[in-house]
VEXVEX-368538 format. One line per 8 residues: number of its first residue (from 1); their letters; for each residue x, y, z of C-alpha. Coordinates in Angstrom, 2 decimals. Layout:
# residues N
NUM) a) X/Y/Z ~ ...;
This chain:
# residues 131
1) xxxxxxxx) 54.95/106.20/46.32 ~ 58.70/107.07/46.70 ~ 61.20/107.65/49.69 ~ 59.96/111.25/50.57 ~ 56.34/110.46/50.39 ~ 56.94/107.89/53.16 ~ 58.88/109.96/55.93 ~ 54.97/111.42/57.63;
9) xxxxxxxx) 54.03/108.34/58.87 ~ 50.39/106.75/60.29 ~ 47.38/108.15/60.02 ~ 48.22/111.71/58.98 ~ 51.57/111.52/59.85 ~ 51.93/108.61/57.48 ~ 50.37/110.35/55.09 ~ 52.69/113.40/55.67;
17) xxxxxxxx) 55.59/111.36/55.64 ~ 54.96/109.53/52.64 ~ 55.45/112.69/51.15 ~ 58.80/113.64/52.08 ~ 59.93/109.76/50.75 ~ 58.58/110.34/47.65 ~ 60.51/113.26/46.94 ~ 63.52/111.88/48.81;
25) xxxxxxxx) 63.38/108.38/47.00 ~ 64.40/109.58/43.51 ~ 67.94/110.69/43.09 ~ 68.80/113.97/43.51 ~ 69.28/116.11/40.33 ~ 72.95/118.04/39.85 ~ 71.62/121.59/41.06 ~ 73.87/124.05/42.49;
33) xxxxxxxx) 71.61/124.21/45.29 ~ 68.16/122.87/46.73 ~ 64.73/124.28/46.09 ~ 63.45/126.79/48.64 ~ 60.25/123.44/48.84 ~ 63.62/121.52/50.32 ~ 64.19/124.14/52.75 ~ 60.16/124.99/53.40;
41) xxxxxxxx) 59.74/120.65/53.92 ~ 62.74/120.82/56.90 ~ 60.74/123.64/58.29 ~ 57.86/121.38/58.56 ~ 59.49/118.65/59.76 ~ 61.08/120.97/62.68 ~ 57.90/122.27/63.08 ~ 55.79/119.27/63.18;
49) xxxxxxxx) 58.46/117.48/65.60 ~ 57.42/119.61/68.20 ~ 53.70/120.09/67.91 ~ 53.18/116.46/67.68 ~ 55.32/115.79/70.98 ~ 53.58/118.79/72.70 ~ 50.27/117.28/71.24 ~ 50.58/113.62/72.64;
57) xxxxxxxx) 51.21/111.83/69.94 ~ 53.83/109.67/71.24 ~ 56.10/109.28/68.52 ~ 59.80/109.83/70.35 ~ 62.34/111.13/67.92 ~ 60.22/109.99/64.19 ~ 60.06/113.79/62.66 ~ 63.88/114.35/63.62;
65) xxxxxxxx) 65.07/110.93/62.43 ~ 62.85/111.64/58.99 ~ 64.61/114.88/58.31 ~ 68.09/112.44/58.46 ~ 66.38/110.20/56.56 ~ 65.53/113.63/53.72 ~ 69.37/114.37/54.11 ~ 70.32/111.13/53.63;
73) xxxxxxxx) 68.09/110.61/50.10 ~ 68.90/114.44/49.05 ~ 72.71/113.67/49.34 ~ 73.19/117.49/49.94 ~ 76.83/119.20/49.70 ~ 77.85/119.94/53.41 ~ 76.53/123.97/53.09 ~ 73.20/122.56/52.13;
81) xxxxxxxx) 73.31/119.93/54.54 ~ 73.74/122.71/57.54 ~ 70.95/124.91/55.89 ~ 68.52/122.37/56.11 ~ 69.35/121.47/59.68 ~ 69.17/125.13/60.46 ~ 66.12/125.67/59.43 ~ 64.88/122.56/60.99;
89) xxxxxxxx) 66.19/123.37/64.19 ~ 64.71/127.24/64.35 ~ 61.61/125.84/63.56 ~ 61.26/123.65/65.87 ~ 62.91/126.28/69.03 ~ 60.11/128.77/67.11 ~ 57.24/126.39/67.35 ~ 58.41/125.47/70.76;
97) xxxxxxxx) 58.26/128.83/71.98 ~ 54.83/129.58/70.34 ~ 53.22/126.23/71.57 ~ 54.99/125.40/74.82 ~ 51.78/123.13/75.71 ~ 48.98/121.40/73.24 ~ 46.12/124.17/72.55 ~ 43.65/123.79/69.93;
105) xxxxxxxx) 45.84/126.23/68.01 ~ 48.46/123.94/68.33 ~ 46.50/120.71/67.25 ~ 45.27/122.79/64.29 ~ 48.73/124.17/63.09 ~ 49.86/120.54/63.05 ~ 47.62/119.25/60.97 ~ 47.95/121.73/58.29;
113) xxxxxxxx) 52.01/121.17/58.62 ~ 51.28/117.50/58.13 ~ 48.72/118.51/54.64 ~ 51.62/120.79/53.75 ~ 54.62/118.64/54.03 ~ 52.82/115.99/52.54 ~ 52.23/118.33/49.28 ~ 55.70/119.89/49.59;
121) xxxxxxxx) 57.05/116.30/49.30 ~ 55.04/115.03/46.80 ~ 56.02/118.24/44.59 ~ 59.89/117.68/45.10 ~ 59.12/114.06/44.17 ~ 57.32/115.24/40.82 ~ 60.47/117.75/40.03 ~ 62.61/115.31/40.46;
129) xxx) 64.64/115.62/44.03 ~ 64.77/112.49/45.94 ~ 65.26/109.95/43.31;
């Protein structure tokens, strides 16, 4: 499993994060810009920062320090660079605003973020991005 794959963590977040390594692990290809998976994976990681904090699960600053750790492998030009971070950020003020305390909802939406990210990565790992 690459670099992106790894960046979800235990459990499901390992399984998650393993996704965003693999993709991240293989060097980036010479595109003009990222693929709109790049931008949709930062989402999730914005996302999934929050809901797993709100949620309990204890994990301090891991989802924040794996999107550096997806800018790092990507090696984006400085435009990219603030797009992802944008998008990582208004997810996570989004989520934080729709989930300001752990509900089922909340428990459920993470989860799926977690299946999603860890496909998202493991498709941007297949195409290429991350190596």
């Amino acid at each position: 499993m690459g670099h992106l794959a790894s960046i979800f963590g235990t459990h499901r977040a390992r399984a998650a994060a393993g996704l965003v390594v693999l993709a991240l692990a293989l060097p980036a290809p010479a595109f003009a810009a990222f693929p709109p998976k790049a931008v949709q994976l930062a989402e999730i990681l914005g996302a999934v920062h929050h809901l797993r904090d709100v949620c309990g699960a204890n994990e301090g600053q891991l989802w924040r320090n794996k999107m550096i750790e997806m800018i790092a492998v990507l090696q984006p030009k400085e435009a990219e660079r603030q797009r992802l971070v944008k998008h990582f950020n208004d997810s996570f003020y989004r989520y934080r605003n729709a989930y300001p305390k752990c509900t089922a909802t909340a428990a459920t939406q993470s989860d799926k973020l977690m299946q999603d990210g860890q496909r998202i990565a493991e498709e941007l790992a297949a195409s290429g991005f991350g190596r």
